[in-house]
C-alpha positions in Angstrom: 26.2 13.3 27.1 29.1 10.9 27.7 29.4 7.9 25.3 28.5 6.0 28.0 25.3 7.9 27.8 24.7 7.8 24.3 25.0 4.1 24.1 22.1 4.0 27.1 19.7 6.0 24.6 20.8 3.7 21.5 19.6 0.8 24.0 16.7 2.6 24.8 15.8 3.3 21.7 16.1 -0.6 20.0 14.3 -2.0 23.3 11.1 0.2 22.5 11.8 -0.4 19.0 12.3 -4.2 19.2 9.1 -4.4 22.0 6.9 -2.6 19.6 7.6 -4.7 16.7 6.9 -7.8 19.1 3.8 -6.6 20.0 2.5 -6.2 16.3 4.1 -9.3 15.4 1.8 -11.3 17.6 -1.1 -9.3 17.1 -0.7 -9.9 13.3 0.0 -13.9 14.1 -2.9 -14.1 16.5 -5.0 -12.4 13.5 -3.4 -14.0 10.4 -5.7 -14.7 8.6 -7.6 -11.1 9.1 -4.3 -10.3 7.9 -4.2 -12.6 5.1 -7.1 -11.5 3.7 -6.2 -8.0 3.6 -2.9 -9.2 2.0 -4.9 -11.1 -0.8 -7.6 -8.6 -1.9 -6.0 -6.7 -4.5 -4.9 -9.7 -6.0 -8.3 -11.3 -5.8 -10.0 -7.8 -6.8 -7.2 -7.2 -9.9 -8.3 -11.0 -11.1 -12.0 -11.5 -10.6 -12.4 -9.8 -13.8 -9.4 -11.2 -15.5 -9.9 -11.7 -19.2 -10.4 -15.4 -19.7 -7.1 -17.2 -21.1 -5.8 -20.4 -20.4 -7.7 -23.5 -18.4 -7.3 -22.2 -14.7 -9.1 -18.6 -16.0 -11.6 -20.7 -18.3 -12.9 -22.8 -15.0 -15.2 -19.9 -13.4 -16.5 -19.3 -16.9 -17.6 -22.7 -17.1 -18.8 -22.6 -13.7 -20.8 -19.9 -14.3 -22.0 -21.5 -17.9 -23.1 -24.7 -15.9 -25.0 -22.9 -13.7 -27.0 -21.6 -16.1 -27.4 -24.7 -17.8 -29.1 -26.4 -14.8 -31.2 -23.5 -13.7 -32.7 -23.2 -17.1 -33.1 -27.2 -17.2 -35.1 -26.5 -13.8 -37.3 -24.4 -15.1 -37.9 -26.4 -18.3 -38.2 -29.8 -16.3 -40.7 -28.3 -14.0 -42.9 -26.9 -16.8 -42.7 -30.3 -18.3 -43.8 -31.3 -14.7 -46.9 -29.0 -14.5 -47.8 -30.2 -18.0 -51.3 -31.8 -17.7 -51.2 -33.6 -21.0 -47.9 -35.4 -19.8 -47.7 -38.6 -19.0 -46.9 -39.8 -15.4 -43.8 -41.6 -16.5 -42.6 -38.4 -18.0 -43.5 -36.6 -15.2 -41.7 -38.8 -13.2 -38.7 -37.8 -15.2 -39.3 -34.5 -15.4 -39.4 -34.0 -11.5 -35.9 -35.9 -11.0 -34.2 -33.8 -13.7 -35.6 -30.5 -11.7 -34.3 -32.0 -8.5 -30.7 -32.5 -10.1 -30.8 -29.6 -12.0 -31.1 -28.0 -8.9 -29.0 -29.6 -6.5 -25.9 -29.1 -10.0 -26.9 -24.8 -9.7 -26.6 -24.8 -6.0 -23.2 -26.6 -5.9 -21.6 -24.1 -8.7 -19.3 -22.0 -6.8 -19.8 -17.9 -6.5 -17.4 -16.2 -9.0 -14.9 -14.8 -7.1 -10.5 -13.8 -7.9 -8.3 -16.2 -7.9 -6.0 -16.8 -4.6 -2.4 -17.0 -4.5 -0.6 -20.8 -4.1 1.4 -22.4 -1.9 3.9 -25.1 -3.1 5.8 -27.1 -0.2 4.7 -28.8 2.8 5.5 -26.3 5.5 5.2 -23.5 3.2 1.7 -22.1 4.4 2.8 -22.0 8.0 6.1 -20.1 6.7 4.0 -17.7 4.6 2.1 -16.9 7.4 5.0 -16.1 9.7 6.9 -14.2 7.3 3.8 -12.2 6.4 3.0 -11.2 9.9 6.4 -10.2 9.9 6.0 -8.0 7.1 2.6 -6.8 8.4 4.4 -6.0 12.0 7.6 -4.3 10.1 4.7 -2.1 8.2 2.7 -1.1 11.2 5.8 -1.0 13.5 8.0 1.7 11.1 6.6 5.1 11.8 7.4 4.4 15.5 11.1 3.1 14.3 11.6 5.8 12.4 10.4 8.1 15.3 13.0 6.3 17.4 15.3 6.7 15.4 14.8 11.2 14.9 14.0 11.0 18.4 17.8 9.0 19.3 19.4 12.3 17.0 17.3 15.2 17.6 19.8 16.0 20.9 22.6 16.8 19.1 20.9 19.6 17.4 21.1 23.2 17.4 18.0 25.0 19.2 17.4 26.4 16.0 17.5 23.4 13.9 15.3 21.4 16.4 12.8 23.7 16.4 13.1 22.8 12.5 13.1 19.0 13.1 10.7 18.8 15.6 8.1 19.8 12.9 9.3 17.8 10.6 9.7 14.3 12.6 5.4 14.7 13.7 4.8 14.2 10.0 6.8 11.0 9.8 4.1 8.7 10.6 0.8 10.6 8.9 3.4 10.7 5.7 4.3 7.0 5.9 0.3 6.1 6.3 -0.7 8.1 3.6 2.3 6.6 1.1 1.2 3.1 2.4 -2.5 3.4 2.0 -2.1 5.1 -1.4 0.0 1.9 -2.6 -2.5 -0.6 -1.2 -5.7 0.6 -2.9 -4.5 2.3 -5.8 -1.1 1.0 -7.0 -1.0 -2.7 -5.9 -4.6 -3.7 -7.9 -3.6 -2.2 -11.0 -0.2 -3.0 -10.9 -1.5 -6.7 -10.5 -4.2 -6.5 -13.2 -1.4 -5.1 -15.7 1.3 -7.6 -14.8 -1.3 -10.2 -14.5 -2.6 -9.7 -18.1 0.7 -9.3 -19.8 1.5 -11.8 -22.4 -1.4 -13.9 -20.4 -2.4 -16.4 -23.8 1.2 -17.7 -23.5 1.1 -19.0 -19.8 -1.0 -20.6 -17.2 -0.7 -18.3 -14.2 0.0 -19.3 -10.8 0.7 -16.6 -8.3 2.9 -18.7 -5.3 1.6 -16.7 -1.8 5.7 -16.1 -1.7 6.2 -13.7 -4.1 2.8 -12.1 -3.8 3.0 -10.8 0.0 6.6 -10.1 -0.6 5.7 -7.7 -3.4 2.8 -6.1 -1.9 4.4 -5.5 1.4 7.5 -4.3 -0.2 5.5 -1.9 -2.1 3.4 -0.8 0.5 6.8 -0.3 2.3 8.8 1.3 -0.6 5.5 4.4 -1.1 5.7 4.8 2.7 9.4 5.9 2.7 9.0 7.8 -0.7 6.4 9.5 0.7 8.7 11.4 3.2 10.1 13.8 0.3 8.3 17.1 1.9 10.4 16.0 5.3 13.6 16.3 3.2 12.5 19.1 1.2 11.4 20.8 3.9 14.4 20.1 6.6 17.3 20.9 3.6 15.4 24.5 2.7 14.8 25.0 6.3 18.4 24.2 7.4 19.4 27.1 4.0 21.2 23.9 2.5 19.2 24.6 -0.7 16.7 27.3 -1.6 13.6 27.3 -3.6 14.4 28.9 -6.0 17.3 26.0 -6.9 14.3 23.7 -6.4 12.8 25.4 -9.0 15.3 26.1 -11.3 16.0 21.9 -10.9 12.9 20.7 -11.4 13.5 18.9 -14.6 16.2 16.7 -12.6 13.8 16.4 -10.2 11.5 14.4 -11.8 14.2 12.5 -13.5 15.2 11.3 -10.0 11.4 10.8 -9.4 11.0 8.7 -12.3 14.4 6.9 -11.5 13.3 6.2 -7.8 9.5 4.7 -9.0 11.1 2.6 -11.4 13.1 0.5 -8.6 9.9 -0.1 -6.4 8.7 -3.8 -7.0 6.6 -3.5 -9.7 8.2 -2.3 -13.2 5.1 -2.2 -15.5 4.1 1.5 -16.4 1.2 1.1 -14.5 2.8 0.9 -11.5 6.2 3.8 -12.7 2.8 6.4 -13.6 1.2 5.8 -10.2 4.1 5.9 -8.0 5.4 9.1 -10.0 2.1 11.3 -9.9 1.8 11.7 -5.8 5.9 11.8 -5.8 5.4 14.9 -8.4 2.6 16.6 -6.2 4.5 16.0 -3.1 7.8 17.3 -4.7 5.5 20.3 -6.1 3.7 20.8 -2.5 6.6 20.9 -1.0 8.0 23.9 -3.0 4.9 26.0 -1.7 5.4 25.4 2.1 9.3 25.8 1.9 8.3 29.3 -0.5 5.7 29.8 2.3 7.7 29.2 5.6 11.0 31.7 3.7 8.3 34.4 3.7 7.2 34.2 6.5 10.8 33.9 7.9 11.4 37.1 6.1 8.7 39.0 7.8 9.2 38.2 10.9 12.9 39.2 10.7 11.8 42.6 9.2 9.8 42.7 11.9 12.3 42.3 14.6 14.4 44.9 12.7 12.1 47.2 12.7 11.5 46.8 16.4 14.9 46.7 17.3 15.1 50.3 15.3 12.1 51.5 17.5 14.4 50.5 20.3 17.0 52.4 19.6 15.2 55.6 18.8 13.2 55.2 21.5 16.6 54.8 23.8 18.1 57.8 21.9 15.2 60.1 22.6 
């Protein structure tokens, strides 16, 4: 292809890239706050049972403490009530306290977790746009990255195509898998952790900022870590490394490992532990199928050996 050419593709390429992205974009505006409440839940899950410190996590105990209180006084103002040897003006009394008694347990909210905050005047209609940028971005990468194999997998070799082609399928199942792993199993108890730490010393406010950006980021981040069997897989395949160097370099393996979960957004152990343990088993995984795909490999040259020696004798006889 000319350059000429090339730079077609490349257009091609970002116009489907930058239409797809639109698309999500206003399907995540349109449903914002679907997509809010997505966004929120591990929060609100991570802090319904938060341990109670400070006057913001006091309140729902108190809430749940006056509701008690007036559903008790109920009962007690409508036994008073029913009491024959009462007198009417205490029965009178008795009925009015059961009526505010009750109308005081209705109004006490359900417990629930806490939500994040916003702080300046255009900042919830901000949020929201940036988040359904996020949530687009998130939704809108495995066909990016696609894009992106599919703008280079011309100027490969035959052979190595038919070792990316493999390879660039498992892009988007990979990125799912890393994203839906961080959103129901690192983000709430990287929040309850973070949420916790050092809690009797401040009064926590999450701002709605910080919080998408962090969950997004991570959901993001576990996506992209999560393509390590690609890489395994395409530098064993292409004979850059072998397995058996994977093997022999494990230890600095999961150095790197380590190294790599500790820049992801949250920095608590918690979160370092989580990310690490699917990185490890993916690493690990990975080492099998490479192992598996070499013997294989192997066999099937022996076997086209031996058939080419059949060949030959059979030609000599």
């Amino acid at each position: 292809m000319s350059l000429v050419d090339h730079l077609d593709e490349l257009r091609t390429r970002l116009i489907i890239s930058l239409i797809t992205f639109l698309v999500f974009f206003g399907l995540a505006f349109w449903q914002s706050d679907r997509v809010l409440d997505a966004v929120n839940r591990p929060f609100t899950e991570a802090t319904k049972g938060q341990a109670e410190r400070g006057p913001l996590a006091k309140t729902p105990t108190f809430q749940r403490n006056l509701g008690k209180l007036a559903t008790s006084t109920s009962a007690f103002a409508d036994a008073v009530a029913a009491d024959p040897d009462a007198g009417a003006a205490t029965k009178r009394a008795a009925e009015r306290l059961a009526v505010d008694a009750r109308r005081v347990s209705r109004s006490v909210p359900p417990l629930e977790g806490r939500e994040p905050v916003t702080l300046g005047v255009a900042e919830p209609f901000t949020t929201t746009f940036r988040v359904a940028a996020y949530a687009a971005l998130l939704f809108a990468l495995p066909v990016i990255l696609w894009q992106l194999y599919a703008f280079v997998l011309p100027a490969f070799s035959p052979s190595e195509r038919r070792v990316a082609l493999p390879l660039m399928l498992m892009v988007p199942f990979l990125f799912i898998a890393g994203a839906t792993f961080a959103y129901f199993i690192v983000l709430p108890n990287a929040i309850q952790v973070l949420q916790n730490f050092n809690a009797d010393n401040f009064d926590i406010l999450i701002q709605a900022r910080d919080l998408y950006k962090f969950t997004i980021l991570t959901c993001i981040a576990l996506g992209a870590l999560f393509q390590v069997p690609i890489v395994i897989l395409g530098l064993t395949r292409m004979e850059i490394v072998s397995v058996a160097q994977l093997r022999a370099n494990r230890r600095y393996a999961v150095l790197v490992i380590a190294v790599v979960a500790m820049l992801l957004p949250g920095t608590d152990p918690v979160t370092l532990l989580l990310s690490m343990l699917p990185l490890l088993v993916l690493y690990e995984g990975s080492i099998l199928i490479a192992a598996f795909l070499d013997r294989r490999a192997r066999r099937q040259a022996e076997d086209e050996e031996e058939h080419a020696d059949d060949v030959l004798h059979d030609d000599a006889d």
